[in-house]
Biotite code that builds the C-alpha atoms (Angstrom):
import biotite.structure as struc

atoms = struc.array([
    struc.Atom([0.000, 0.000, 0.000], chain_id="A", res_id=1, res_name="UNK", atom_name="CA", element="C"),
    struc.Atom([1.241, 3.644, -0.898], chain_id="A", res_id=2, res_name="UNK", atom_name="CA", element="C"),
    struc.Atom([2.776, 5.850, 1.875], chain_id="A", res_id=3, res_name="UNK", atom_name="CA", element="C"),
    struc.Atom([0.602, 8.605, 2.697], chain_id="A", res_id=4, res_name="UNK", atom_name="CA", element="C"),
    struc.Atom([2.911, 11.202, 1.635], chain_id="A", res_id=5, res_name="UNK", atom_name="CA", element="C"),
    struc.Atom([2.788, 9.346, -1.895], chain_id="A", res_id=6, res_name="UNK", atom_name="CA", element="C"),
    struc.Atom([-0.642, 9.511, -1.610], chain_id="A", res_id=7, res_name="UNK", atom_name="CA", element="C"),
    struc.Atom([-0.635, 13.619, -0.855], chain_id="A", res_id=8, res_name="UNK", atom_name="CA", element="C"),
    struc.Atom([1.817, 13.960, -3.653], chain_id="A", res_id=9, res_name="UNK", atom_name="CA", element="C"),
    struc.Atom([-0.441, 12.522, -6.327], chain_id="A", res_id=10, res_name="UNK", atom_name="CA", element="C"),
    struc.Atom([-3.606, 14.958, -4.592], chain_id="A", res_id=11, res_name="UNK", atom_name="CA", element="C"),
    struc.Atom([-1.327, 17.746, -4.800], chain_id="A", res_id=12, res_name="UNK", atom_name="CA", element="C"),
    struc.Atom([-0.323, 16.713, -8.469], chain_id="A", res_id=13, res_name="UNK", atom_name="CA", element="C"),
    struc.Atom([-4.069, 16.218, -9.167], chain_id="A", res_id=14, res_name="UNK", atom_name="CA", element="C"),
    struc.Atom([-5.457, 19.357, -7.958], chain_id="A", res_id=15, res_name="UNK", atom_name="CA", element="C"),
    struc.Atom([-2.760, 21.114, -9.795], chain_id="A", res_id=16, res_name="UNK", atom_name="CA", element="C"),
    struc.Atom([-3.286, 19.572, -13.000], chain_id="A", res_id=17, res_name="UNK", atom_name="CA", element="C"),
    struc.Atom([-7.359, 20.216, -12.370], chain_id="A", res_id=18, res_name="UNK", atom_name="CA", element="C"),
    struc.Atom([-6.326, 23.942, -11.901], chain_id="A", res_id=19, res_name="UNK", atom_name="CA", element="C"),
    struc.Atom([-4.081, 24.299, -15.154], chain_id="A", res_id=20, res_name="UNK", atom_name="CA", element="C"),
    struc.Atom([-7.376, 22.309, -16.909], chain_id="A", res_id=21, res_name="UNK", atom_name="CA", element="C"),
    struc.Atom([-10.305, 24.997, -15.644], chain_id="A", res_id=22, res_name="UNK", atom_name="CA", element="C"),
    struc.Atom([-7.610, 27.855, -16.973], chain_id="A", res_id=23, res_name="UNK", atom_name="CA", element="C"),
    struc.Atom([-7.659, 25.892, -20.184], chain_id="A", res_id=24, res_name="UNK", atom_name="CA", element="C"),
    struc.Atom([-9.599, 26.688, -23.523], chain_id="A", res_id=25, res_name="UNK", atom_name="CA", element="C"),
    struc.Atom([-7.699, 24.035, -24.808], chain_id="A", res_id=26, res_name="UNK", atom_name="CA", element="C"),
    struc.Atom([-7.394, 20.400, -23.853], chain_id="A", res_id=27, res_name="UNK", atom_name="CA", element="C"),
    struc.Atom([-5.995, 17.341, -26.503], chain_id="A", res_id=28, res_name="UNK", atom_name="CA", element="C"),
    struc.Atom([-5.177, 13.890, -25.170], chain_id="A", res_id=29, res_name="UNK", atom_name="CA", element="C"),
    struc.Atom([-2.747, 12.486, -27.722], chain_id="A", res_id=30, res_name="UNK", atom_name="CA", element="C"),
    struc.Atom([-0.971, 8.867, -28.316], chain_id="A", res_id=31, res_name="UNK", atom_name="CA", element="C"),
    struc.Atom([2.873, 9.741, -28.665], chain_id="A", res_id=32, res_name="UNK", atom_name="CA", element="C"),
    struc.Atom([3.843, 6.686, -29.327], chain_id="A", res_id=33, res_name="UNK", atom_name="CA", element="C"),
    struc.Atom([6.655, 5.725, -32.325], chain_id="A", res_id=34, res_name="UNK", atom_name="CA", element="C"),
    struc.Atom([7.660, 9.398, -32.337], chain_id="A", res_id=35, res_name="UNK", atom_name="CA", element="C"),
    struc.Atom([11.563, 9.790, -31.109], chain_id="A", res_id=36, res_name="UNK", atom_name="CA", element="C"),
    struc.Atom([13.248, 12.610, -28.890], chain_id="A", res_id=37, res_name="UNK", atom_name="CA", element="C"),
    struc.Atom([14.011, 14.663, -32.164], chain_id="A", res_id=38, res_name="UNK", atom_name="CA", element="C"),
    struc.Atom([10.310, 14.378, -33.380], chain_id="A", res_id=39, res_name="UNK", atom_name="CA", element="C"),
    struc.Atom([9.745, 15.420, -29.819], chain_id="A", res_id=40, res_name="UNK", atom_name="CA", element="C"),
    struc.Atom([11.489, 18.083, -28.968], chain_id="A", res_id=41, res_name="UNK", atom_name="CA", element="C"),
    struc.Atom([11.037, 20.000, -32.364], chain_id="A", res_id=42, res_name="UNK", atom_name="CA", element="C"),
    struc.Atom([6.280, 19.264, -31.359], chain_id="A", res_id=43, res_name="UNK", atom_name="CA", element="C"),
    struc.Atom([7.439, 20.901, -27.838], chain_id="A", res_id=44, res_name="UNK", atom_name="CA", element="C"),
    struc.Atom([8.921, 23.850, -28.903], chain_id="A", res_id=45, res_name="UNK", atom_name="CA", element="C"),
    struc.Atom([6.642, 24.299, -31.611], chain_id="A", res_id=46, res_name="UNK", atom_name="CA", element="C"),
    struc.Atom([3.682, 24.053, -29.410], chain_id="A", res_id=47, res_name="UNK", atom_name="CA", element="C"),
    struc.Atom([5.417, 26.483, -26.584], chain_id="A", res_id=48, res_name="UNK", atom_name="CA", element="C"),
    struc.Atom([5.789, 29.164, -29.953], chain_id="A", res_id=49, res_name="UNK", atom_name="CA", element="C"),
    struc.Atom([2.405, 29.658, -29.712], chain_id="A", res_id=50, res_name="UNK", atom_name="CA", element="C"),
    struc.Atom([1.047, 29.543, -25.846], chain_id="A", res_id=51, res_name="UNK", atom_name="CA", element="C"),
    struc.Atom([0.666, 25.813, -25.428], chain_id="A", res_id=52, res_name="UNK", atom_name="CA", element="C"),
    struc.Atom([1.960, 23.258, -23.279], chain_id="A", res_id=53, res_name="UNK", atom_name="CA", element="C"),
    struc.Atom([2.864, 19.653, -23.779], chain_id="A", res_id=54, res_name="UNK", atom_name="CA", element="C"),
    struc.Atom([2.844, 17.036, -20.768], chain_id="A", res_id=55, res_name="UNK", atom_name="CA", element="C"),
    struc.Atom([3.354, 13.482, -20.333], chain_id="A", res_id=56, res_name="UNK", atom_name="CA", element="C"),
    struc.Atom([1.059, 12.497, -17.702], chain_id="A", res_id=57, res_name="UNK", atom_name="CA", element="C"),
    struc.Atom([-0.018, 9.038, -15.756], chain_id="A", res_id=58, res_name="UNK", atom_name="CA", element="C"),
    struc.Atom([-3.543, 8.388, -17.474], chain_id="A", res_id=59, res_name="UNK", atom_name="CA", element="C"),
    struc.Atom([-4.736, 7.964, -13.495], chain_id="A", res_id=60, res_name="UNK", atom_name="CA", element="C"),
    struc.Atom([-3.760, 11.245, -12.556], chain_id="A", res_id=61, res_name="UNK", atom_name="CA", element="C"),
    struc.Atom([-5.334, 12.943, -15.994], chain_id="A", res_id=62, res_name="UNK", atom_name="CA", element="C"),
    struc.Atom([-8.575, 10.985, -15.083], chain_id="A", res_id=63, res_name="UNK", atom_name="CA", element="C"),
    struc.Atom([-9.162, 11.984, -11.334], chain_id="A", res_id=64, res_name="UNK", atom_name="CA", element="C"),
    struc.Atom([-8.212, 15.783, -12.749], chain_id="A", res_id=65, res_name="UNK", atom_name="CA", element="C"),
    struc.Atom([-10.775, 15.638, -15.669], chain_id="A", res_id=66, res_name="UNK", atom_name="CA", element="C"),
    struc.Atom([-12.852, 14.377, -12.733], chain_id="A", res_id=67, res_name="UNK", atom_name="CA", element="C"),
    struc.Atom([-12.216, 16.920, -10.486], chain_id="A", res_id=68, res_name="UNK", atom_name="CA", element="C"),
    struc.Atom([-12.726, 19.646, -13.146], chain_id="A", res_id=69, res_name="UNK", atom_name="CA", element="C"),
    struc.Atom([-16.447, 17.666, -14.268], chain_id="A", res_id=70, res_name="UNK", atom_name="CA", element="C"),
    struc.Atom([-15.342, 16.730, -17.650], chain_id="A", res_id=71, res_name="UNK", atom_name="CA", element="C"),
    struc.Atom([-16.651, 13.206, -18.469], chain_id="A", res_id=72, res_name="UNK", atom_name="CA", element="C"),
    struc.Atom([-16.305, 10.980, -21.698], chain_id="A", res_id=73, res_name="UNK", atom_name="CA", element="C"),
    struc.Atom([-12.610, 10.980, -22.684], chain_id="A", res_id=74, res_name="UNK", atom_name="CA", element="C"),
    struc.Atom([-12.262, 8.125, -20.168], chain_id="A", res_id=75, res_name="UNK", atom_name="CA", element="C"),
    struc.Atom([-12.208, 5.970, -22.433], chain_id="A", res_id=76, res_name="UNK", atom_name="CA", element="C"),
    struc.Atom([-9.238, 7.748, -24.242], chain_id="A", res_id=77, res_name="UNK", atom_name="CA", element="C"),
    struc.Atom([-6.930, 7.118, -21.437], chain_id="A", res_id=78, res_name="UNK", atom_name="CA", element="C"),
    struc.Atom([-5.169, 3.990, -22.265], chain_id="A", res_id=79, res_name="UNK", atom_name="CA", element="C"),
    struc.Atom([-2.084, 3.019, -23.509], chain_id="A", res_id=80, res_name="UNK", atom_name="CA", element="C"),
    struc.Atom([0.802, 6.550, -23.411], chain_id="A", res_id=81, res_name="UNK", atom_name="CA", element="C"),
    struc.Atom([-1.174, 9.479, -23.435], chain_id="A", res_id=82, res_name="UNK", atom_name="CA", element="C"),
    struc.Atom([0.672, 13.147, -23.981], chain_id="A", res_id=83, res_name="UNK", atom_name="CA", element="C"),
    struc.Atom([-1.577, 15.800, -22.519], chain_id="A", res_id=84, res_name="UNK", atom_name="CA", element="C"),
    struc.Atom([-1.898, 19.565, -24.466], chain_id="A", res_id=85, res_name="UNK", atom_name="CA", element="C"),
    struc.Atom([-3.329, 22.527, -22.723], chain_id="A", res_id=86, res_name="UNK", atom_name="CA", element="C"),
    struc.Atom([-3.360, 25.891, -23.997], chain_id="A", res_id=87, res_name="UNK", atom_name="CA", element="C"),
    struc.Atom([-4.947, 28.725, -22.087], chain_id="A", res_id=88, res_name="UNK", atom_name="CA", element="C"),
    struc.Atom([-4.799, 31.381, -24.557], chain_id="A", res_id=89, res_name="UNK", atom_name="CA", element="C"),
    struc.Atom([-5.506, 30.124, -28.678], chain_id="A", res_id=90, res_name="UNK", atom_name="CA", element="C"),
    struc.Atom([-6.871, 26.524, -29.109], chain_id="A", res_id=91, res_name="UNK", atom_name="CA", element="C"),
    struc.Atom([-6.884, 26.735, -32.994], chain_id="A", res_id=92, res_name="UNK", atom_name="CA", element="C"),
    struc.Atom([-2.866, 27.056, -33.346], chain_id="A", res_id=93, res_name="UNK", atom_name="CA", element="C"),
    struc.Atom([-2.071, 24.447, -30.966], chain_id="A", res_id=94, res_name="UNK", atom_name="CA", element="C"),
    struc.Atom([-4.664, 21.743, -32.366], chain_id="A", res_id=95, res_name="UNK", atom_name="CA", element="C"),
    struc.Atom([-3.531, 22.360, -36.372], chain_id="A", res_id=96, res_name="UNK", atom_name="CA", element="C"),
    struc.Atom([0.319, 22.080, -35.328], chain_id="A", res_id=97, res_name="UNK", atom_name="CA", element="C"),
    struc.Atom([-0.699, 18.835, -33.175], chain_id="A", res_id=98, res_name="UNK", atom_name="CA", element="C"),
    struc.Atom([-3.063, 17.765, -36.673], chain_id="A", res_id=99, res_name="UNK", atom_name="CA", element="C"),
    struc.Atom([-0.036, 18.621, -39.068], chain_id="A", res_id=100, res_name="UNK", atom_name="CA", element="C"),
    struc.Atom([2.089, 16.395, -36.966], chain_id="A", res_id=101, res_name="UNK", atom_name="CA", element="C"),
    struc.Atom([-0.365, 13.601, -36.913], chain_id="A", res_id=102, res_name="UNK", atom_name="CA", element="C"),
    struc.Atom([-0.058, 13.589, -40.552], chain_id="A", res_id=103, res_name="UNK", atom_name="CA", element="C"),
    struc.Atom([3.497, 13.759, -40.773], chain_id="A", res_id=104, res_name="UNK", atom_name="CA", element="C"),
    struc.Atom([3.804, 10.641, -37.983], chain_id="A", res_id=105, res_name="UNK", atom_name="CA", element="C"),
    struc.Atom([2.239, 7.783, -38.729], chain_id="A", res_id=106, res_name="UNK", atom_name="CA", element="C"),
    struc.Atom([1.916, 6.256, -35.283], chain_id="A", res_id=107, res_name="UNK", atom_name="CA", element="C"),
    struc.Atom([0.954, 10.005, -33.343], chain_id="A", res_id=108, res_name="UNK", atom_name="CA", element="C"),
    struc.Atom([-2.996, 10.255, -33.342], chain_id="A", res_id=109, res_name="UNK", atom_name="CA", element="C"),
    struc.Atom([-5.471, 12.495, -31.611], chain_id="A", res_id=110, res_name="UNK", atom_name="CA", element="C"),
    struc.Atom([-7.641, 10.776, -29.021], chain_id="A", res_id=111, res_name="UNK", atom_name="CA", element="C"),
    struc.Atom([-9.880, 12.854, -27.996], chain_id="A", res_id=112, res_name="UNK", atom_name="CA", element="C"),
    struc.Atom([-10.334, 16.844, -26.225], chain_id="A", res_id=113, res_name="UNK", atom_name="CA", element="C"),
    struc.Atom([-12.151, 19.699, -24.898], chain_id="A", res_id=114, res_name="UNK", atom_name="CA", element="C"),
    struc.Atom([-12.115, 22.847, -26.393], chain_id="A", res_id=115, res_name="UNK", atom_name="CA", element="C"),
    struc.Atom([-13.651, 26.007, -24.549], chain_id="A", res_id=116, res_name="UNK", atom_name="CA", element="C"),
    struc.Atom([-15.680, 23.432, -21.879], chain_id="A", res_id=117, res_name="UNK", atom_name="CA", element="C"),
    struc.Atom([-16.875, 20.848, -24.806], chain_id="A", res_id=118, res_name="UNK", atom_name="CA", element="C"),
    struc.Atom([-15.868, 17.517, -25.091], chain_id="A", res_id=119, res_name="UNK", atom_name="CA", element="C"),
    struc.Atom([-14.690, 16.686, -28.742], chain_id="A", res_id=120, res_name="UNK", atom_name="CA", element="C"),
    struc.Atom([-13.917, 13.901, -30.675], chain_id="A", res_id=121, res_name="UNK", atom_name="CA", element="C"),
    struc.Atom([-10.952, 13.715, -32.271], chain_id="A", res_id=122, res_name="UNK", atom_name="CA", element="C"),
    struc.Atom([-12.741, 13.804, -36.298], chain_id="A", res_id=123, res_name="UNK", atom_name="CA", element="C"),
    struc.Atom([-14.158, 17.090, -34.547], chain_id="A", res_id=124, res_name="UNK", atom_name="CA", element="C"),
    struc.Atom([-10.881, 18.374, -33.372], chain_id="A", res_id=125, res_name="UNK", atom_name="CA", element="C"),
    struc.Atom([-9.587, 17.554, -37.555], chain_id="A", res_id=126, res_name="UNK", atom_name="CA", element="C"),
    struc.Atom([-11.968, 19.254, -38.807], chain_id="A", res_id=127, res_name="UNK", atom_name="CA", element="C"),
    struc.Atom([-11.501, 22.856, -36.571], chain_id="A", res_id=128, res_name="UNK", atom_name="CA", element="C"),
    struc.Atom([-7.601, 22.288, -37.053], chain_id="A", res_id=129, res_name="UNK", atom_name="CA", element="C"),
    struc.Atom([-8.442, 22.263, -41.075], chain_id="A", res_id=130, res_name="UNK", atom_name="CA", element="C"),
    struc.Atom([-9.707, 25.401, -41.151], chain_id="A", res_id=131, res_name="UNK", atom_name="CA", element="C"),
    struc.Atom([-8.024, 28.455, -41.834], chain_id="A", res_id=132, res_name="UNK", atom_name="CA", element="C"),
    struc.Atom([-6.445, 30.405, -39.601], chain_id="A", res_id=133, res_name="UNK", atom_name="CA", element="C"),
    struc.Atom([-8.219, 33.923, -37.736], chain_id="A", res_id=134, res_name="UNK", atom_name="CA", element="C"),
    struc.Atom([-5.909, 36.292, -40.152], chain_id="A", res_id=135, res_name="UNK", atom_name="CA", element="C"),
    struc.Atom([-6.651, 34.566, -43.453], chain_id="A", res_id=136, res_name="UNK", atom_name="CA", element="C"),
    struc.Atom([-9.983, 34.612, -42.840], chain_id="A", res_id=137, res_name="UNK", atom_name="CA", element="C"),
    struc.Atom([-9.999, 38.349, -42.146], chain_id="A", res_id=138, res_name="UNK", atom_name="CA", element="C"),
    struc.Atom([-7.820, 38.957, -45.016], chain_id="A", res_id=139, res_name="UNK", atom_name="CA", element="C"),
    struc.Atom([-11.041, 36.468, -47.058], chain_id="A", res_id=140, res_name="UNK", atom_name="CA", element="C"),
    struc.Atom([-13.377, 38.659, -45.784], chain_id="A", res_id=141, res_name="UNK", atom_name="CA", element="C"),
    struc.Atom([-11.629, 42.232, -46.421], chain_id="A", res_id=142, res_name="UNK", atom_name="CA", element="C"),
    struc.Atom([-11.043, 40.936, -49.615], chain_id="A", res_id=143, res_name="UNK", atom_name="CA", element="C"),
    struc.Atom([-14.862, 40.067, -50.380], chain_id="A", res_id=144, res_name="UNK", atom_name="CA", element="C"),
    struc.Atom([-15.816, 43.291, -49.001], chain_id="A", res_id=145, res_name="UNK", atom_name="CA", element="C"),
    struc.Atom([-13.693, 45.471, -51.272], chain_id="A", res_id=146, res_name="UNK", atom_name="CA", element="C"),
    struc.Atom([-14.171, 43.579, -54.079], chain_id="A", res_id=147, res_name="UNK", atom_name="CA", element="C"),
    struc.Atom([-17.997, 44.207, -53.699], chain_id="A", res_id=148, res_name="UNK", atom_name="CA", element="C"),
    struc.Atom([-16.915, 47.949, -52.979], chain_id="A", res_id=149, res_name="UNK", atom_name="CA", element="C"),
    struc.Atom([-15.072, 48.546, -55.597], chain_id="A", res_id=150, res_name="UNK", atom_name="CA", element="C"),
    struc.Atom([-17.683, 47.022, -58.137], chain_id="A", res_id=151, res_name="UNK", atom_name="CA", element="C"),
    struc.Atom([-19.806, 49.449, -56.559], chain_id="A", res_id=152, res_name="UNK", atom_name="CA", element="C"),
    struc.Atom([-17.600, 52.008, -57.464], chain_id="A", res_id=153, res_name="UNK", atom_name="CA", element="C"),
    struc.Atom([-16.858, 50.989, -61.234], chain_id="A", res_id=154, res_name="UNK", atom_name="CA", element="C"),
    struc.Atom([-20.584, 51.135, -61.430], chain_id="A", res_id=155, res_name="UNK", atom_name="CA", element="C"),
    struc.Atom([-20.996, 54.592, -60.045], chain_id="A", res_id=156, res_name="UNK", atom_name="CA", element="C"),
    struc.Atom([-18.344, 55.669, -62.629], chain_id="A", res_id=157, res_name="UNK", atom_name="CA", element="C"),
    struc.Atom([-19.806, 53.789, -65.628], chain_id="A", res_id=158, res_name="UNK", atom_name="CA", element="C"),
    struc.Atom([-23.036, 55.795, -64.708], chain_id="A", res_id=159, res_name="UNK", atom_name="CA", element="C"),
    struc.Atom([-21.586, 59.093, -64.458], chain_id="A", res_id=160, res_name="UNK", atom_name="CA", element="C"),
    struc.Atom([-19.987, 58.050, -67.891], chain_id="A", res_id=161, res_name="UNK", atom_name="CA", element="C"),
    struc.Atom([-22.666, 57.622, -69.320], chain_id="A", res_id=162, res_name="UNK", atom_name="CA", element="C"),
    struc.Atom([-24.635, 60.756, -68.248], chain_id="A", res_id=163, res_name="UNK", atom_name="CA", element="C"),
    struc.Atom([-22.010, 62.940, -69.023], chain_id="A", res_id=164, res_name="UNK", atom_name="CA", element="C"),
    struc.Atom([-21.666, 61.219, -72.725], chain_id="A", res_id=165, res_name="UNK", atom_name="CA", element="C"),
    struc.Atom([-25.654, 62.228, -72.788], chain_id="A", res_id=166, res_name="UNK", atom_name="CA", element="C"),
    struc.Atom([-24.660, 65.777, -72.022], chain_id="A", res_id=167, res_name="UNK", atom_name="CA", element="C"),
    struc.Atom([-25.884, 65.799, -68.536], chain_id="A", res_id=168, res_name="UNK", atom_name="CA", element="C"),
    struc.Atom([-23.663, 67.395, -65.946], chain_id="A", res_id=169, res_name="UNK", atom_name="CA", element="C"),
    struc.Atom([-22.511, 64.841, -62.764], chain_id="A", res_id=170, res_name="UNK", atom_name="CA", element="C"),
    struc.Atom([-20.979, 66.440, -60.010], chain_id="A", res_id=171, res_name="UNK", atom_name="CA", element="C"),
    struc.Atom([-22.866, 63.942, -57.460], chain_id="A", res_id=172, res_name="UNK", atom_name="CA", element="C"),
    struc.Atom([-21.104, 61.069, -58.653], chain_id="A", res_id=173, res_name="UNK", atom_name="CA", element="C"),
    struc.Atom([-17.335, 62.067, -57.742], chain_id="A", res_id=174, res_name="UNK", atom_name="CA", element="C"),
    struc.Atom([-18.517, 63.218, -54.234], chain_id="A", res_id=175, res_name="UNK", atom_name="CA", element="C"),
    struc.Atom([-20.564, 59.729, -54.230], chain_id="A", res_id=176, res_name="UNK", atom_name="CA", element="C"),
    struc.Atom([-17.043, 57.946, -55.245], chain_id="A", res_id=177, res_name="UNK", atom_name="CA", element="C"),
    struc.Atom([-14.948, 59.358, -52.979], chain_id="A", res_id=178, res_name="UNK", atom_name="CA", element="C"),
    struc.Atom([-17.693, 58.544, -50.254], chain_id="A", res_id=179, res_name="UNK", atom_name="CA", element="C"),
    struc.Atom([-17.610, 54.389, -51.432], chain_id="A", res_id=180, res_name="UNK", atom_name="CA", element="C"),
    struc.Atom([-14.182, 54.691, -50.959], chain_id="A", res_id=181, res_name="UNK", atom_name="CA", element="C"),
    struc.Atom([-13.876, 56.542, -47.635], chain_id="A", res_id=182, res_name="UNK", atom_name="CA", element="C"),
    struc.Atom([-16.418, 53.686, -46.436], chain_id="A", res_id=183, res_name="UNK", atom_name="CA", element="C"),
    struc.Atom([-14.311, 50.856, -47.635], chain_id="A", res_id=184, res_name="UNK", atom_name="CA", element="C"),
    struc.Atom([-11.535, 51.961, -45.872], chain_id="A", res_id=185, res_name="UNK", atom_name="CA", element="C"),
    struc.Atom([-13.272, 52.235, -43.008], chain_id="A", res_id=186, res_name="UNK", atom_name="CA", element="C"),
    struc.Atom([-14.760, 48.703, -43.147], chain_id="A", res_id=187, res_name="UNK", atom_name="CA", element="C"),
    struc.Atom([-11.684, 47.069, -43.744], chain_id="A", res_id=188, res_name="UNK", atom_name="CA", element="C"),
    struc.Atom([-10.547, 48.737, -40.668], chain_id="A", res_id=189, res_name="UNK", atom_name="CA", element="C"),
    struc.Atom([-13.281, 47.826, -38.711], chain_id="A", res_id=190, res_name="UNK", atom_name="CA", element="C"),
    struc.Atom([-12.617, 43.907, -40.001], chain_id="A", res_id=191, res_name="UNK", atom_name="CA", element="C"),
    struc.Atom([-9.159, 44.622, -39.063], chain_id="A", res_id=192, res_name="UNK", atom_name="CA", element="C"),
    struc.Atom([-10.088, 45.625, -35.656], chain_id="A", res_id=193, res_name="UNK", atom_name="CA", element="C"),
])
């Protein structure tokens, strides 16, 4: 039978892996195995680059934490060596370098996480760490806007084209550009923002 100050060590590691989980918007439980120190080390820094830590922890100790913090059904995950990824700030970063490296190593899989208090699979984890990343997407959506702005804008010209071919004197239509493209700028810095 364990010592008692065994047994206040593994509390103590418990309730201080519970903590670090409830500060967590990120939690993946990963297989490491057939990856080598190399492999390793490069996932570990790579993962600390952007705000997220990488543990090895006894599959006991991860469940009575996951207990203690009320997360239920990634019991099942915990079997056979089980690396343990938390990140408290970004949990998109974190789970496409931990997908990218899945792909690149055979034998490393995701099991299973929780991502901002929901359980997830790990097809569900895929499928976030697929997508693209917060900048592109602004940049995709910055794009769409201007592009709709600045047909918009051709068409305000092609009007004032026209009306001035007809004889018709346009002095709206220059004020009403200038406005199109005063608001675009200020939309794209709003999607910036």
């Amino acid at each position: 039978m364990a010592s008692e100050k065994i047994l206040n060590q593994k509390k103590e590691e418990v309730k201080k892996l519970a903590e670090e989980m409830k500060a967590s918007n990120l939690i993946l439980l990963t297989d490491y195995r057939g990856i080598n120190v190399t492999d390793d080390t490069i996932l570990r820094k790579d993962l600390r680059g952007v705000g997220a830590k990488y543990s090895i922890i006894k599959n006991n100790i991860t469940k009575r934490a996951l207990a203690e913090c009320g997360i239920e059904g990634l019991e099942e995950k915990l079997e056979g060596p089980t690396a343990v990824v938390m990140s408290s700030e970004d949990y998109l970063e974190p789970s496409k370098i931990i997908y990218k490296f899945s792909k690149d190593n055979d034998y490393y899989t995701i099991k299973g996480g929780v991502i901002e208090g929901k359980v997830m699979t790990a097809e569900e984890i895929i499928t976030l760490a697929k997508l693209p990343s917060r900048e592109t997407l602004l940049s995709m959506l910055a794009g769409a806007l201007l592009g709709n702005i600045s047909k918009i804008a051709v068409a305000l010209d092609q009007v004032r084209i026209q009306k001035e071919e007809a004889g018709e004197k346009v002095t709206v239509s220059v004020a009403a550009e200038e406005n199109v493209a005063e608001e675009a700028k200020s939309e794209v810095e709003t999607t910036e923002a």
